[in-house]
C-alpha angles and dihedrals in degrees: 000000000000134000110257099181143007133200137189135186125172097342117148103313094339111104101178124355158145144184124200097201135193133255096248123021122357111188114213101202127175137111108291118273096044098107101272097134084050090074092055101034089053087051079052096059099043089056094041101010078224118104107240078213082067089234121145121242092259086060098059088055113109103255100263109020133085106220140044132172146200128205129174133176111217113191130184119262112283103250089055109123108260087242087063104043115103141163141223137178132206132205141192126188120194120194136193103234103166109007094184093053086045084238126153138174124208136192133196131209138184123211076345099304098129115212112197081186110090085200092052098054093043091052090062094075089066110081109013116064087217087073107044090115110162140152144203124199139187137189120187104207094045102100093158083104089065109026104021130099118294097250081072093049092051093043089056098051085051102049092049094050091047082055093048102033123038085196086061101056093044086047083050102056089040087052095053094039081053098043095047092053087048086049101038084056096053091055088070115109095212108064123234119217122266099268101056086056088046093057086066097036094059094051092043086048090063100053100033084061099048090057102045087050085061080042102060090030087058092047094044091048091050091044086070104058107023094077095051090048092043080055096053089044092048113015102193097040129119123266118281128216140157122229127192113235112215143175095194105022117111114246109270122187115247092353120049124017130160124280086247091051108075098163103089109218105222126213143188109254132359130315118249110235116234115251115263085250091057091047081039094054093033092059094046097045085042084044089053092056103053100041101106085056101051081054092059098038093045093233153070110283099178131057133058095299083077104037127088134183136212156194120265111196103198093342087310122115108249089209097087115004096044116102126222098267095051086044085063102043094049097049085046094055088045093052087049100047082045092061084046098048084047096058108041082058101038113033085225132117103217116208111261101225106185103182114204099000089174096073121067117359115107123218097270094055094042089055095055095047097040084055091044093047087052096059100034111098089208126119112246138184118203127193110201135149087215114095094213132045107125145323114299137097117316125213117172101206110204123169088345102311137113132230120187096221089177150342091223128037114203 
């Protein structure tokens, strides 16, 4: 899959424009505050229908006007057989609906079928290889994933298995419906008896369990390859790994520990999951126990809406004892284990969007990912404020409009 086209109109600064880009690396050049990072941000949007930037769908709307819209035309690769090409476009409309209030609807179509369910749209990727639109996307100077608050970390790991796993996604929307009635009933000020607050802690047992189960198997299959890649991007750094934080899993060596417990125990090999009736059994017995303090509290104090996980450099948590450079190295090998990850499960190539790779990175770093840019055969759009990186396709972007420099950059 590649993007054939892309269109803008009123999107953040950019009134009225398109890029044509290339199959491989397409370098978005320009000074900063020209509408570089729009490009990527709206690619963002067609594969989530959420802003990486975290903005809400008013704020992308050019100052003034009531309406703004995205449209991409996404093609299949170029030695397919001409029975099997095809093309689809995408669309994503975005409408002022209370201008005072900074609030905005949008609504996103394929080949012109709109779909006001965000659920509904993302579940088209899965099926039909057309629709396998997917991106990654790192920034280097975004280190919110690593040392933020949990609730980003969360959203992240949920957002990257909707994207792998359909089952996921659908888990993920029965488990909040669920989770809002359960807490909705503990709001009241006259308590039920225990069984009514059983008859919504059984169902959100299942499918807490189901999800922590993707969860764990995630963490465990990145595990696998982050610290390898960490190693290529900074030969002489400590080992990485990535360890689920819990109030209610179980321990598990080299992959899940308490949020008390901050001394990963390492382990040979790879851990065995619990089964979905152990994580089952272990939320409701965890759940028992704290019921006289959700009560209290008003909410639910157990399940994965609660739990976090984290990065560990040499048995230390990044967190707080790793330095700039290792922050960046570590969130690059991630992004890069997650496109892998993406496609072994998927079939699917997602798009690289690196968003001001000017900034931050060191030479050591640049080198690796400039060689790793250059032998990877997936499409990639680059924002940087340099004229010359590589050989790629090459867009200066001033006061919202694009200019094609060169096919080919030397």
């Amino acid at each position: 899959m590649k993007v054939e086209r892309l269109h803008l109109k009123n999107f953040r600064n950019v009134a009225d424009c398109t890029l044509e880009p290339g199959p491989h690396l397409n370098f978005i050049t320009g000074a900063n505050g020209q509408g570089k990072t729009s490009f990527l941000e709206a690619l963002g949007f067609l594969a989530t229908l959420r802003s990486f930037r975290g903005s809400k769908a008013a704020e992308v709307i050019q100052h003034g006007l009531s309406e703004a819209e995205i449209i991409c035309q996404i093609t299949s690769e170029e030695k397919q057989a001409a029975a099997e090409a095809w093309r689809t476009e995408l669309k994503i409309n975005f409408r002022m609906v209370d201008a005072s209030a900074n609030k905005a609807t949008k609504i996103a179509a394929i080949n012109g079928k709109p779909y006001r369910s965000s659920t509904q749209y993302l579940c088209q990727r899965f099926g039909s290889f057309e629709l396998g639109f997917h991106t990654v996307i790192f920034n280097p100077s975004d280190h919110d994933l690593i040392r933020g608050e949990p609730a980003i970390r969360r959203t992240y790991l949920d957002r990257v298995l909707s994207a792998n796993d359909e089952e996921y996604l659908k888990l993920f929307q029965k488990y909040q419906r669920v989770l809002e009635q359960r807490n909705a009933l503990l709001k009241t000020s006259d308590r039920p008896n225990h069984n009514l607050l059983m008859g919504f802690t059984e169902p959100l047992a299942k499918y807490a369990a189901c999800l922590t189960a993707k969860r764990l198997g995630w963490i465990a299959n990145v595990a696998k390859t982050i610290d390898n890649t960490a190693h290529q991007i900074s030969p002489m750094g400590a080992q990485v790994e990535l360890i689920y934080l819990s109030n209610w899993v179980e321990k598990i060596p080299g992959l899940s520990i308490g949020y008390t417990d901050f001394r990963p125990l390492h382990f040979t090999g790879h851990p065995g999951l619990p089964s979905l009736e152990l994580l089952e059994q272990t939320f409701r017995n965890k759940a028992s126990t704290l019921e006289s303090a959700e009560w209290k509290a008003g909410h639910t104090l157990v399940g994965p809406h609660r739990d976090d996980w984290a990065f560990f450099l040499g048995g230390q948590l990044l967190k707080g004892h790793g330095s700039q450079g290792e922050v960046r190295s570590t969130l690059l090998a991630l992004k890069i284990s997650e496109i892998e990850l993406f496609r072994s499960v998927t079939g699917h190539r997602p798009l690289f969007l690196l968003d001001d790779f000017s900034s931050e990175l060191d030479q050591e770093r640049r080198r690796f990912l400039l060689r790793f840019l250059s032998e990877t055969d997936l499409q990639v759009f680059i924002t940087t404020t340099e004229e010359t990186l590589a050989e790629g396709i090459r867009f200066r972007i001033s006061n919202g409009q694009a200019e094609l420099l060169s096919d080919q950059v030397k």
